[in-house]
C-alpha positions as a Markdown table, in Angstrom:
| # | Residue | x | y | z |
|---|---|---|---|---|
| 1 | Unk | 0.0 | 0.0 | 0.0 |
| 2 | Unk | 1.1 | 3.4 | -1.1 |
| 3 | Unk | 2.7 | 6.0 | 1.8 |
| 4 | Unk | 3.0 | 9.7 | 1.8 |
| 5 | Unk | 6.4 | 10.8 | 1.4 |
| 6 | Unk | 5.3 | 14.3 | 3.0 |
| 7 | Unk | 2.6 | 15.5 | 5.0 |
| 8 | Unk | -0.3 | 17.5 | 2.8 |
| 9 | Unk | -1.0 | 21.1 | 3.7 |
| 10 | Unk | -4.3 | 22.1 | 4.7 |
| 11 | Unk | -4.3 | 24.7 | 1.8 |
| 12 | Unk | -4.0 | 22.1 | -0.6 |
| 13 | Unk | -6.4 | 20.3 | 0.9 |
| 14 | Unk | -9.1 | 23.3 | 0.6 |
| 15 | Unk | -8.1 | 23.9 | -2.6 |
| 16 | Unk | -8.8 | 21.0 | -4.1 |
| 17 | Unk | -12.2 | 21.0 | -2.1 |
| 18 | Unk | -12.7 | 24.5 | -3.2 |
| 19 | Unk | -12.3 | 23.3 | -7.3 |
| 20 | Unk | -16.0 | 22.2 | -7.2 |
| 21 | Unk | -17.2 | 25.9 | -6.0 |
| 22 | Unk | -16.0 | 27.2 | -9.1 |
| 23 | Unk | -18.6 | 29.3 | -10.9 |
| 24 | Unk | -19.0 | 28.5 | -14.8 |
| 25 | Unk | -20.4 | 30.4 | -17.4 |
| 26 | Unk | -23.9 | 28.9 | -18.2 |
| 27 | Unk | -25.2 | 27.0 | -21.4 |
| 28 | Unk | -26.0 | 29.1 | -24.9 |
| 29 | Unk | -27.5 | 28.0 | -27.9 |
| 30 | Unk | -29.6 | 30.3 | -30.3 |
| 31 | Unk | -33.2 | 29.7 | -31.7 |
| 32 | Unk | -33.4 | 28.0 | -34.6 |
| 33 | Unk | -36.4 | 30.7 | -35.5 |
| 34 | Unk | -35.2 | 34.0 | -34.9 |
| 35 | Unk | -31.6 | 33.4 | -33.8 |
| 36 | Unk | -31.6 | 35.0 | -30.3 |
| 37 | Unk | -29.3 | 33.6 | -27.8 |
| 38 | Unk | -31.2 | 31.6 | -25.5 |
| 39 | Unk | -31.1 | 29.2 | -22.4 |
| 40 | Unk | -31.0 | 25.5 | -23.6 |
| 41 | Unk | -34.4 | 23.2 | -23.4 |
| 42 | Unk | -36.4 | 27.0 | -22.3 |
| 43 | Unk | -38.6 | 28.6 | -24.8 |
| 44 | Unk | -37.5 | 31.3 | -26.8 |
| 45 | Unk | -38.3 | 34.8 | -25.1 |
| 46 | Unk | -38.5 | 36.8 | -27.7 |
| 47 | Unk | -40.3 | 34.8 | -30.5 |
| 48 | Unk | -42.1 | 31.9 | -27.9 |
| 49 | Unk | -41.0 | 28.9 | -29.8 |
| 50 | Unk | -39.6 | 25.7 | -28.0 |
| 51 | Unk | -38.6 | 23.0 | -30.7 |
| 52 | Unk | -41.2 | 23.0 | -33.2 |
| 53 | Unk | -44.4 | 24.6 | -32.0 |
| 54 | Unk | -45.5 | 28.3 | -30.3 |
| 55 | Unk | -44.8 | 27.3 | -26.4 |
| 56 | Unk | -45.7 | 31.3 | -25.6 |
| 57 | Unk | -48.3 | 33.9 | -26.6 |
| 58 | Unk | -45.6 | 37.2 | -27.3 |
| 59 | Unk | -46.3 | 40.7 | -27.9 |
């Protein structure tokens, strides 16, 4: 069974705990109607489509 040569430092520690908290940019994809950028699997906001049909009524 493997050893540790040295003793790991409570920074590196948290730091590899705090990779998780990382904040990522969220998903994009346009609409395949009018071409806005959208959020993925959400009806469009400014036309109302979602896949193939009129999810929203917009003015």
């Amino acid at each position: 069974m493997a050893v540790p040569k040295k003793k790991t430092s409570k920074a590196k520690g948290r730091s590899r705990r705090a990779s998780a908290w990382r904040i990522r940019p969220g998903g994009r994809s346009t609409c395949s109607r009018c071409g806005v950028v959208k959020r993925p699997h959400r009806a469009c906001g400014s036309c109302g489509w979602y896949r193939d049909r009129q999810a929203l009524e917009v003015e």
